[in-house]
C-alpha positions in Angstrom: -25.0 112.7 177.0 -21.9 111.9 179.1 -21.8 109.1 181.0 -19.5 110.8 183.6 -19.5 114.1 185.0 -15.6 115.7 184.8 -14.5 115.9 188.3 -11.2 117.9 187.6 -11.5 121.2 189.5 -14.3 120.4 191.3 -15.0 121.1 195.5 -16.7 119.1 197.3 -17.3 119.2 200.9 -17.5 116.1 203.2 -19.0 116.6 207.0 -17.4 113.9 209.2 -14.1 113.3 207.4 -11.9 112.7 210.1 -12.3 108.6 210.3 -14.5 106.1 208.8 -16.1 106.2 205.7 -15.6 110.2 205.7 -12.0 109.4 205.5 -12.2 106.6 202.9 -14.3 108.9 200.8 -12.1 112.3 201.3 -8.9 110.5 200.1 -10.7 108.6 197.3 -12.2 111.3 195.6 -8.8 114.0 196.6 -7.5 110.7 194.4 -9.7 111.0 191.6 -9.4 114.4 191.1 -11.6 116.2 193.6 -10.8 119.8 195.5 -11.9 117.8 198.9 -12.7 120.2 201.8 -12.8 118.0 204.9 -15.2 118.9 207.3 -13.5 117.7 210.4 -14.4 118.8 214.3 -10.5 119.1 214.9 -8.5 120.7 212.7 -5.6 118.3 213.3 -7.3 115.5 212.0 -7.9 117.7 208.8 -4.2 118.3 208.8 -3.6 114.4 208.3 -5.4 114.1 206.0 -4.0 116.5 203.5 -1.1 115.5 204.1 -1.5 111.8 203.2 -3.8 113.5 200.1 -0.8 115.2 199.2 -2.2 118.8 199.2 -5.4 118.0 197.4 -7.5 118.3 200.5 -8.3 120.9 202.3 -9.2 120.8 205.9 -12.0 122.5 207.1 -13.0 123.4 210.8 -16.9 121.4 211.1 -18.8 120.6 213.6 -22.5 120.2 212.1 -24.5 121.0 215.9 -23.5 124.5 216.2 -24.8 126.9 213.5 -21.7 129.5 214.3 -19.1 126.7 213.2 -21.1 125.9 210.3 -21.4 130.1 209.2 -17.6 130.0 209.2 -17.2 127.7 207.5 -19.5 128.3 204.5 -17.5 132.3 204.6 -14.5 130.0 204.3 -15.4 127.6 201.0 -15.9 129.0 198.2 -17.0 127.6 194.4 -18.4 124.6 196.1 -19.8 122.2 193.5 -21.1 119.3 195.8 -21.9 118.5 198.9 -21.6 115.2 201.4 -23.8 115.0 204.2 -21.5 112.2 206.2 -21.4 113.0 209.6 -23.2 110.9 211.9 -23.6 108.9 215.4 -25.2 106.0 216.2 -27.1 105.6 219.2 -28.2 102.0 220.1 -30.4 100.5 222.9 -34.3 99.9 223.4 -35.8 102.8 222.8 -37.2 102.6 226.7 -33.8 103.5 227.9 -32.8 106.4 225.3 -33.1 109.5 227.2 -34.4 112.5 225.7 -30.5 114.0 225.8 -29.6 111.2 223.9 -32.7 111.5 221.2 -31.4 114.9 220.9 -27.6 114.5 220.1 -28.7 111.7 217.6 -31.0 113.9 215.7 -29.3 117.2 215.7 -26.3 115.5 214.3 -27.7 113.2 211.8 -30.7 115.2 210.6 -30.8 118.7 212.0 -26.9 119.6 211.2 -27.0 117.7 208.2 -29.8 120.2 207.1 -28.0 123.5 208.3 -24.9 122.4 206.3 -27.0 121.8 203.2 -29.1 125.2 203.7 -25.5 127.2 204.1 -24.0 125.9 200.7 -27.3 126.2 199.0 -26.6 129.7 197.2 -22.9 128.0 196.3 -24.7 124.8 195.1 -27.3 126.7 192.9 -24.5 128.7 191.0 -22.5 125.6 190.1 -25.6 123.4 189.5 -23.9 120.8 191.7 -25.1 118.0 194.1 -26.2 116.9 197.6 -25.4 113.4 198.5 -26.5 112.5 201.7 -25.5 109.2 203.4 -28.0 107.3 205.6 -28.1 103.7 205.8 -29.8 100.6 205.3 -31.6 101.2 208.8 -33.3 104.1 206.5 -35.7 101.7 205.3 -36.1 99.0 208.0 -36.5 99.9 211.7 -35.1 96.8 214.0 -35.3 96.6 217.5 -32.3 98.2 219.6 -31.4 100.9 216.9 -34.7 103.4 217.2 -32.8 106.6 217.7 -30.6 105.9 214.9 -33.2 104.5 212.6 -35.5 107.1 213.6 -32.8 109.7 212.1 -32.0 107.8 209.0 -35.9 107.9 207.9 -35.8 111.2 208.7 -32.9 111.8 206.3 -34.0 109.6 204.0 -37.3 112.0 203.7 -35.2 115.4 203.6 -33.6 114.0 200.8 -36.6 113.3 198.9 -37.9 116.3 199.8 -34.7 118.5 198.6 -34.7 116.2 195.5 -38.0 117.5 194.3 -37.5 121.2 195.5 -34.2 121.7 194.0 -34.4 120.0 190.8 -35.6 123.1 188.9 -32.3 124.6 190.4 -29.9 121.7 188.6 -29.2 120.5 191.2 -29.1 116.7 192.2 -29.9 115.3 195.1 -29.1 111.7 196.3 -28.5 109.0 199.2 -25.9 106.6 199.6 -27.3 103.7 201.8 -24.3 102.0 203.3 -24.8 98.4 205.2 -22.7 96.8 208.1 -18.6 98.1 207.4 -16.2 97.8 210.2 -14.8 101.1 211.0 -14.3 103.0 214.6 -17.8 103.1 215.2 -19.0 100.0 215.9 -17.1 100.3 219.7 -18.7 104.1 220.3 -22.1 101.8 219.5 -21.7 99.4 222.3 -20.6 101.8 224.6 -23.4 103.7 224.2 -25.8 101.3 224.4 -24.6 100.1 227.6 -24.0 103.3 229.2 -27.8 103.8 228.2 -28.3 100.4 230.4 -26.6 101.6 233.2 -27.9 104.7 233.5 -31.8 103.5 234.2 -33.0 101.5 236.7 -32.2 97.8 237.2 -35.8 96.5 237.2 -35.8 97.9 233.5 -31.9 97.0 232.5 -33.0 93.7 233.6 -35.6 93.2 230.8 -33.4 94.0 228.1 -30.0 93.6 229.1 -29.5 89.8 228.0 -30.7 90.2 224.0 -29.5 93.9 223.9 -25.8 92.5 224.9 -26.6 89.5 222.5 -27.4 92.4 219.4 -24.5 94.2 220.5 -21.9 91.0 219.7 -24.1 90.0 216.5 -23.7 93.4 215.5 -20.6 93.9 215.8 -19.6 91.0 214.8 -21.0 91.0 211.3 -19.6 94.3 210.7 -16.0 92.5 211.7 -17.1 89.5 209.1 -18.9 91.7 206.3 -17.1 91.8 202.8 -18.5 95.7 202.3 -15.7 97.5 202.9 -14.7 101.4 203.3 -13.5 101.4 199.8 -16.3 99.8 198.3 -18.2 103.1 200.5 -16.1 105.5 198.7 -16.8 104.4 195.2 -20.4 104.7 195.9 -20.4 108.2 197.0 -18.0 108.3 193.9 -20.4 107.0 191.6 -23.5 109.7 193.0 -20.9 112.4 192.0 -20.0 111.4 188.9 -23.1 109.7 187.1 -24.2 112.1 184.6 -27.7 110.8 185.6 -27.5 110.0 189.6 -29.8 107.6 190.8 -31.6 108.8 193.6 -30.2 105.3 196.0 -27.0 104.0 195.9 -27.2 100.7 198.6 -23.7 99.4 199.7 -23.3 96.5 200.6 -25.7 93.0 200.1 -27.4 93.6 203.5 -28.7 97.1 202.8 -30.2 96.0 199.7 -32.0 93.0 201.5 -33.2 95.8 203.8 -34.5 98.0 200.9 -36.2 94.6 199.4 -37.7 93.5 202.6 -39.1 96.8 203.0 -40.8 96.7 199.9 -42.0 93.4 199.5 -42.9 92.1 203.0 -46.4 93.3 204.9 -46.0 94.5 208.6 -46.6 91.7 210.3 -43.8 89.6 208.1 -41.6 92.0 208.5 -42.0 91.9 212.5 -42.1 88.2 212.8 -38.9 88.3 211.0 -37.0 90.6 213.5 -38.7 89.1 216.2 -35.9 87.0 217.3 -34.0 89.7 218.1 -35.8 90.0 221.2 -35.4 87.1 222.7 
């Protein structure tokens, strides 16, 4: 048995490719020998990126809420081998002040979409015996106060892809999650916007409870992902590594706070596991 699966020739598709870790992992796999098509929402974003791949990626049209974008887009792939469900948003704030608008655009991108993109390549997937590699986070295993929504989503995706895992293995196909931790990337300032837009928006007697520790979380959280060693790079080997193993592993954690996450989840009770998060709150 190989301890690497050849990657020359091989298509893989990346949802959310335009910045972040999408972009870290389309040009790092385009440079490993990848076909990369780059699900991006604006073509022009795709266009950069080709170019600085030197041809080797392909930009695709993407947007992973709305079913017609993802139809034309499966018409336009063709001999897909893997797929990378990266796309994502992060909504943060106490759950109290997430409006159901808000629920909904967090869900239907990370979990819904993620789904209709994998159910569209499925016939391509089952032909080439490929992969699924679905990126969640550390949050998938841990729910701390202030990220609900987003947590909410990542346990849902975390499911799905234990779920497809089981269904499609008599296919060939492997199915897999890369957990990345705190990285600094363009994100992290959507994040606290959001969450104090979500402030804002409700009324003062309940902004009032919150608003001190929320805006306390926000700095902390940024912050560490301004000071954390895991960077985009070390992201991109990852998803890397799920596409190549011979033998994937069904959890790839990046960075050393998702795996404390995926440890503390396993080893400490309810009630440890609160009174550890608690400060958060206060």
């Amino acid at each position: 048995m190989p301890d690497n699966t050849p990657v020359r020739g091989r298509s893989v598709l990346i949802t959310g490719a335009s910045s972040g870790l999408g972009r870290a992992a389309t040009l790092h796999l385009a440079e490993l020998g990848f076909r990369v098509f780059a699900g991006v929402r604006r073509i022009t974003d795709g266009e950069d990126l080709a170019a600085e791949a030197y041809g080797t990626v392909v930009p695709v049209r993407l947007d992973v809420t709305d079913d017609a974008s993802i139809a034309a887009a499966a018409k336009e792939i063709d001999g897909l081998w893997a797929v990378v469900n990266n796309a994502g948003v992060c909504v943060s704030a106490p759950l109290e002040c997430v409006t159901t608008d808000e629920l909904r655009r967090q869900l239907d991108t990370n979990v819904v979409g993620q789904l209709a993109v994998t159910r569209a390549f499925l016939p391509m997937l089952r032909e080439s015996r490929g992969r699924v590699v679905n990126v969640t986070s550390g949050l998938g295993s841990v729910a701390i106060p202030y990220m609900g929504a987003y947590s909410a989503a990542q346990f849902a995706k975390e499911a799905l892809t234990d779920v497809l895992r089981r269904e499609l293995r008599g296919f060939g196909i492997d199915v897999c999650v890369v957990q990345p931790g705190a990285i600094m990337t363009p994100i992290w300032g959507k994040v606290s916007d959001v969450g104090r837009a979500a402030l804002d928006a409700v009324p003062e007697r309940v902004a009032e409870l919150y608003r001190i520790p929320f805006n306390r979380f926000l700095f902390a959280n940024e912050r560490s992902a301004r000071t954390s060693p895991t960077t985009p790079e070390h992201f991109a080997r990852a998803v890397a590594r799920a596409l190549t193993d011979a033998r994937p592993r069904s959890r790839y954690a990046v960075g050393a706070d998702a795996r404390k996450l995926g440890v503390l989840s396993r080893v400490l009770p309810d009630g440890a596991l609160d009174r550890h998060l608690a400060p958060i709150t206060r």
